[in-house]
Residue, then its C-alpha position, 0 to 999 in steps of 0.5 A: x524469549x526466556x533470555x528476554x524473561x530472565x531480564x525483565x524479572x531481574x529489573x522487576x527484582x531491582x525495582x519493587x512495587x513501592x519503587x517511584x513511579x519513574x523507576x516504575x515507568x522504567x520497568x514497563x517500558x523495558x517489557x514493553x520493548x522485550x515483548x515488541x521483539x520479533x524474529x526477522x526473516x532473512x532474504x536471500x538477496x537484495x539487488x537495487x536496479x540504477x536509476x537516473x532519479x531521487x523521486x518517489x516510486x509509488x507503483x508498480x507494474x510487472x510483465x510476465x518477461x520481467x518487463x516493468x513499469x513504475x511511476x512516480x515523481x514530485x506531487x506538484x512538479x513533476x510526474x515521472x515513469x520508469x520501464x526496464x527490465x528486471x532480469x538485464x536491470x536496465x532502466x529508462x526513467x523520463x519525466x512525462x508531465x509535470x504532477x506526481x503519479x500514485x497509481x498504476x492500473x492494468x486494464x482488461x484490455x491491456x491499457x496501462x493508466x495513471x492517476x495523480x496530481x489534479x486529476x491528471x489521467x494517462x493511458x497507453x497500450x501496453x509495450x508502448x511509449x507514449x502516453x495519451x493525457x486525458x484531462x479530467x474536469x475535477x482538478x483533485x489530487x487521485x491516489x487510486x484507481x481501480x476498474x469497474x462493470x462501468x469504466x473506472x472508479x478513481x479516489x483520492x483526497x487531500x491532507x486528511x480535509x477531504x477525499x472523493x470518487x470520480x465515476x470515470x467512463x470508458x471514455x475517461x471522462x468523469x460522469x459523477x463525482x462524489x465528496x466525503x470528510x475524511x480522505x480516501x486512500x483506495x476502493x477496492x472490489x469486494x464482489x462485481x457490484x460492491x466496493x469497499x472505500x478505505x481512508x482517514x478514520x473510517x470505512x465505506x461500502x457501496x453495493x450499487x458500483x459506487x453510486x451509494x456509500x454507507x460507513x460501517x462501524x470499524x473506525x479509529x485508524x488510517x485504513x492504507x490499503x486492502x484485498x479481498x479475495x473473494x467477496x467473503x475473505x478479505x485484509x485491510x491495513x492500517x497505517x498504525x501497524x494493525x490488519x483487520x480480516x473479514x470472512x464475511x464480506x465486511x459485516x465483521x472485523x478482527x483487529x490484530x497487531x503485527x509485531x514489529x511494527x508501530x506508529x506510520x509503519x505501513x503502506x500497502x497490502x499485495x496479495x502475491x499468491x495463494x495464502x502469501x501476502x507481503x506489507x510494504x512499510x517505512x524505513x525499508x521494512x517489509x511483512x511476509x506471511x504465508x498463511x493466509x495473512x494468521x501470522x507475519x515475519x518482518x524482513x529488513x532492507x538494506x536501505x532507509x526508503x519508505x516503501x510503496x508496492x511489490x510485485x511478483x516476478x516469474x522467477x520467483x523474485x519480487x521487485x520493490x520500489x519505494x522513496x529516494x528513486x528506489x528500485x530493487x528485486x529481492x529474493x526469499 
């Protein structure tokens, strides 16, 4: 930080008060850059996991052997799930219906679901193959699924025209659905009964299990993801690189900028542990924090792929999957 000081008062010295407005552009934009540094976090290791596929990993299911599932595919053409294991890394990739998969969910009784492309919906037993295709009567492309009192609460929407929920029974079929402006990216749980909408530009909460929405006033950004952790303490993300905290169930928000990040940085927020978050972002970045999302160290990938969830490890490990059919297990 004072070696970057240093350069900056010497640009300051060549190019005084009365220097041109470009020569004065040229001054902020170099303290601009040297004050955006950021220390990064060496990981221990990087070990990408083979697989017969370029297509999209978008989330991610870990057993407590290291067995995983991880779906994905190509939004309109093809929905694809990998299963392996990540201590032999050996990995099966087939290609089970023919619309892009977003999200994963493992259910109280152990049923894994998928939701994707023109609401398709499927479900199997854990440890099983085969998937079962529930046809949902709503053909809307789902981003997210999370499990309610009632069933299951799916949300999605498309290129930032529309979003909506679907209030999805225990027997998959959809008993209300409900429109909105702006496109949702997730619900996520804040109490047993309340929920918290996240999307383009504006965030929801519902205190009826997603009967009823009202907007709050935080706005301005693409809410990507969030977690609470109980029903006072909760992260949400933006994509333009900023967190927002809530120790009050939502009534409230600080704004804070994660440094290193910038403009479409991040994906999604996971919280792994007690106090230990991480951030999934673009171009293989991703965020660690160990205290309580206060403060956050920018790790590199060696790859360019954007990346999309992480999950925990029983060795202490996290796998990632991301773009371009990226598969991987980091170590800290």
């Amino acid at each position: 930080m004072e070696a970057g000081a240093g350069i900056v008062l010497s640009i300051m010295r060549m190019y005084p008060n009365n220097a041109s407005p470009g020569r004065q552009y040229l001054v902020l934009l170099a303290i601009l850059l040297l004050c955006s540094c950021v220390k990064q976090e060496e990981l221990g290791g990087f070990q990408r996991i083979p697989v017969a596929t370029a297509d999209d990993f978008y989330s991610l299911d870990v057993e407590k052997d290291g067995s995983f599932t991880a779906i994905g595919g190509y939004v309109w053409h093809r929905g694809i799930v990998a299963e392996g294991n990540a201590q032999s890394l050996v990995c099966t990739v087939d290609s089970f219906c023919n619309k892009g998969q977003f999200d994963l969910l493992r259910s109280r009784k152990n049923l894994l679901i998928s939701v994707g492309t023109d609401g398709y919906f499927f479900s199997k037993p854990s440890g099983r193959k085969s998937w079962t295709f529930h046809r949902l009567s709503h053909w809307d492309i789902l981003h997210h699924i999370i499990e309610t009192p009632d069933g299951y609460l799916a949300s999605g929407g498309k290129s930032y025209e529309k979003g909506y929920i679907f209030l999805i029974n225990p027997s998959f079929s959809i008993d209300t659905v409900l429109y909105f402006g702006h496109e949702i990216s997730e619900v996520i749980p804040v109490s047993k009964n309340t929920f918290l909408s996240l999307g383009w530009g504006t965030l929801q909460i519902s205190t009826d299990k997603g009967h009823h929405w009202q907007r709050l006033e935080l706005s301005g950004d693409f809410f990507a993801s969030g977690h609470f952790q109980d029903s006072l303490q909760g992260i949400v993300i933006g994509y333009n690189g900023h967190t927002y905290h809530t120790r009050d169930g939502s009534l409230s928000w600080t704004k804070n900028r994660v440094a290193g990040s910038g403009f479409d940085s991040f994906r999604k927020i996971r919280n792994t542990a007690i106090h230990e978050w991480w951030i999934t972002g673009t171009k293989g970045r991703l965020w660690h924090s160990t205290d309580n999302g206060r403060s956050w160290r920018l790790s590199q990938l060696p790859v360019k792929s954007d990346l999309y969830d992480i999950a925990t490890l029983n060795d202490g490990r996290y796998l990632v999957c991301g773009s371009e059919g990226l598969l991987a297990i980091i170590t800290r």
